[in-house]
N, C-alpha and C positions, 0 to 999 in steps of 0.2 A: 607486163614487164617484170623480171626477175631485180630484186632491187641486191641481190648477193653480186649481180654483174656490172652492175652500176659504179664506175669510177670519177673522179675530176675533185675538187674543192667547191666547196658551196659557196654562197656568195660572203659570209662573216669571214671565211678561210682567206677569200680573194682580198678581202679589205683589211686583215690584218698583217696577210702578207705584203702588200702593197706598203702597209703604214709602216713596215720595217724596211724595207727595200728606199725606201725614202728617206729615213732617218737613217743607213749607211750610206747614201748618195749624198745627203746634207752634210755629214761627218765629213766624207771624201772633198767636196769642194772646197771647203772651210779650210782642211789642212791640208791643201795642197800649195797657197799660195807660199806659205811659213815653212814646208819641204824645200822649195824652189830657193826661198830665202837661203838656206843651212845649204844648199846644194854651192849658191854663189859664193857664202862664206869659204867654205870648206876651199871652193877652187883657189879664192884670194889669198887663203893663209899661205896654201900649196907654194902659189908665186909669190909670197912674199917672203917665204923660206928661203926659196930660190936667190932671191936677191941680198938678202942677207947671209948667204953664202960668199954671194961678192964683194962683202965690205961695206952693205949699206949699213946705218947705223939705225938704232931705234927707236929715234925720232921721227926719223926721214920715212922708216918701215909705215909707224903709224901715221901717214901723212900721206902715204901711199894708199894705203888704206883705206883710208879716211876718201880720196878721191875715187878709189875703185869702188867704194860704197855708194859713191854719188850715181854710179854708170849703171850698176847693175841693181839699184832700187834697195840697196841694204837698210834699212831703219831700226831694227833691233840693237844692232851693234856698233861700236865706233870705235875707233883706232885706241882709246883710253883703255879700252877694255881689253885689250891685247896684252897676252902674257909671252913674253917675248925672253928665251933663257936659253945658255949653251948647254947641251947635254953631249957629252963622250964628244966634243969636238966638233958635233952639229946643232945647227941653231934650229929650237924648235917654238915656232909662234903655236898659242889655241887661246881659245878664247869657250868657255861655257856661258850659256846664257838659257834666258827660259823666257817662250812664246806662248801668250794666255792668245785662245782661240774664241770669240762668241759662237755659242752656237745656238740657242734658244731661249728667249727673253733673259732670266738671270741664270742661265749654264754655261760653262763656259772648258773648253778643252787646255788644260796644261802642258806644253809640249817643253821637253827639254833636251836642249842640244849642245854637243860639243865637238867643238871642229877641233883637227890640231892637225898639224902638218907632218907630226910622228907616225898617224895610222899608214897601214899601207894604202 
């Protein structure tokens, strides 16, 4: 056999490659759940923009909130945390917050998010 024709990864190649392939897939599930979290927020500010268009007030906003958090599994955040202000004649809710991830015995991923109802 010609070993200059000889292609593939050895076996050390297989098992390193693997051991990275794993630790992006551990990465990926970890912070998928805390994406999903920001994804609910994000929508709740949206409608809660919306209703303080129509005269809610910003007790009532955060109490809204507060229950839309209960529906859609929100725990990072709470209607306390809403910054709630008129800019140019529209109301704009957001809220920044920051989601620590475990990811292996003492590491841990920092995620930091901000929702606001200004973005497009």
């Amino acid at each position: 056999m010609d070993k200059k024709g000889q292609r593939g990864l050895s076996l050390i190649s297989v098992l390193i490659v693997g051991a990275l392939a794993a630790f992006v897939l551990v990465i990926g599930f970890r912070t998928v759940p805390a994406v999903n979290e920001y994804m609910a927020v994000q929508r709740i500010v949206k409608i809660l923009a919306d209703d303080a268009e129509n005269g809610t007030s910003a007790s009532e906003l955060r109490r809204s909130f507060d229950r839309r958090s209960d529906v859609d599994d929100v725990t990072s955040v709470t209607g306390a945390d809403l910054d709630i202000e008129r800019v140019g004649g529209k109301t704009v809710v957001s809220v920044d917050y920051e989601r620590r991830v475990p990811v292996v015995a003492n590491v841990s991923l920092l995620l930091e998010f901000s929702a606001s109802s200004a973005n497009p």
